[in-house]
C-alpha positions in Angstrom: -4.5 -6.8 -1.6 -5.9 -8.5 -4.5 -9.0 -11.1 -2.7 -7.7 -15.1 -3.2 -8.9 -17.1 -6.1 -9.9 -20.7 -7.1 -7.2 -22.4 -8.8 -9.2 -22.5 -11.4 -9.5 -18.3 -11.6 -5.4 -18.2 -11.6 -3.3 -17.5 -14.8 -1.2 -20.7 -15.7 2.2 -21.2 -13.3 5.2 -19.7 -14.9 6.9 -22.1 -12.6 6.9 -25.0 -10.5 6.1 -25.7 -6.7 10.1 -27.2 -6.5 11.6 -23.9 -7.4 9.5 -21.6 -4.7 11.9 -21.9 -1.9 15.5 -22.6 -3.0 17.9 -20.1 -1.2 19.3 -22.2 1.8 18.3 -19.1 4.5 15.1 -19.7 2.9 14.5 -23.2 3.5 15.8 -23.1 6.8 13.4 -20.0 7.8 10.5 -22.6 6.3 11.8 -25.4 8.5 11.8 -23.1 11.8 8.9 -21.9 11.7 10.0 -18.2 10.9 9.1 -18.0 7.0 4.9 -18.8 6.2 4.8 -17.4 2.6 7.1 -16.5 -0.6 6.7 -13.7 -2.9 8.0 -14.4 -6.2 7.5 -12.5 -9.8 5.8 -15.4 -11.1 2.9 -17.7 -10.1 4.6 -21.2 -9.0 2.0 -23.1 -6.9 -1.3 -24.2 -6.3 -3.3 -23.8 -3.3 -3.6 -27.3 -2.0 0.0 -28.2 -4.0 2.7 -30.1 -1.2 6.1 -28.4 -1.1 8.8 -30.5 0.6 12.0 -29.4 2.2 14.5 -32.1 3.7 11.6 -34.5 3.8 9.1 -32.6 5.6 5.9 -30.8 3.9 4.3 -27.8 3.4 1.0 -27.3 1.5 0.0 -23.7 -0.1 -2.9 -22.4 1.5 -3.4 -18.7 -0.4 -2.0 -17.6 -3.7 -2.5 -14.0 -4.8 -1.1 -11.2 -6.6 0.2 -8.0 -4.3 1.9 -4.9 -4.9 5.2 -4.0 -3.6 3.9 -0.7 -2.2 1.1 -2.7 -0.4 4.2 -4.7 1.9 4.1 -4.3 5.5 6.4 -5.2 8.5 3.7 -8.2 9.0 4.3 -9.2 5.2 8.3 -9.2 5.8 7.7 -10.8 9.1 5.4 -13.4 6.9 8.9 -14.0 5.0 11.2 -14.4 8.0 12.7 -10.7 8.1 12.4 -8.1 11.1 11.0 -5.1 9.0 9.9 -4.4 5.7 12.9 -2.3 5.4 15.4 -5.9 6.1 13.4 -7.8 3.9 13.8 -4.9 1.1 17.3 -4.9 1.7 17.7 -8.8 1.1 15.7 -8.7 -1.9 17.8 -5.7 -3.5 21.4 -7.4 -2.4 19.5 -10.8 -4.6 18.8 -9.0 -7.8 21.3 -5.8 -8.2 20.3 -3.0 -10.6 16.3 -4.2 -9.7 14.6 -0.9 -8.7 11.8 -1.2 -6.2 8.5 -0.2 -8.0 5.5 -0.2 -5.5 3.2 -0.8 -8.5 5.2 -3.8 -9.0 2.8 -6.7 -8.9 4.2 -10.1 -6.6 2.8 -13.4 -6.6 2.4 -14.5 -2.4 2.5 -18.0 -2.0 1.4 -18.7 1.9 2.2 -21.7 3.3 1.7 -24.2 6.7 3.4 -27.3 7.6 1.2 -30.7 6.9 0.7 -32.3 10.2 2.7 -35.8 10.1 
């Protein structure tokens, strides 16, 4: 696992902090409890940045890159899944034809609740 950097170490966002959690299993995962980061193909926060879903926030704490060879069960787990085998799965049924390359390089975007 690449080691976290300053913000000011990280390539520009490809996207923004609004667009990191949108699938409604997602959000609710966030809102449990169960899902503490996002990997996406892009870089779409900033650690300190406020995400906020159905009024409540989130702020990032980590952003790194990671290789899909390098996922674990404690990774999927991080996302809300069982096994790194389920949270395969889910990705594969989101984006059909997408092969899974373990040199495939992930932005992880961990996250907490802000305490109200």
């Amino acid at each position: 696992m690449t080691n976290q950097h300053e913000n000011s170490n990280l390539p520009p966002k490809t996207c923004t902090i609004e667009r990191l959690v949108t699938v409604k299993e997602d959000v609710e995962k966030v809102l449990n409890g169960q899902k503490t980061a996002t990997r996406r193909n892009g870089r779409y926060a900033d650690v300190g940045e406020v995400m906020t879903l159905e009024g409540r926030d989130f702020v990032v704490e980590r952003v790194y890159e990671q290789s899909l060879g390098e996922l674990t069960d404690e990774h999927a787990q991080q996302e809300g899944y069982e096994s790194l085998e389920a949270y395969k799965d889910s990705i594969l049924s989101m984006h059909p034809g997408m092969p899974w390359v373990p040199t495939m390089k992930v932005w992880v975007h961990e996250f907490r609740p802000v305490e109200q």
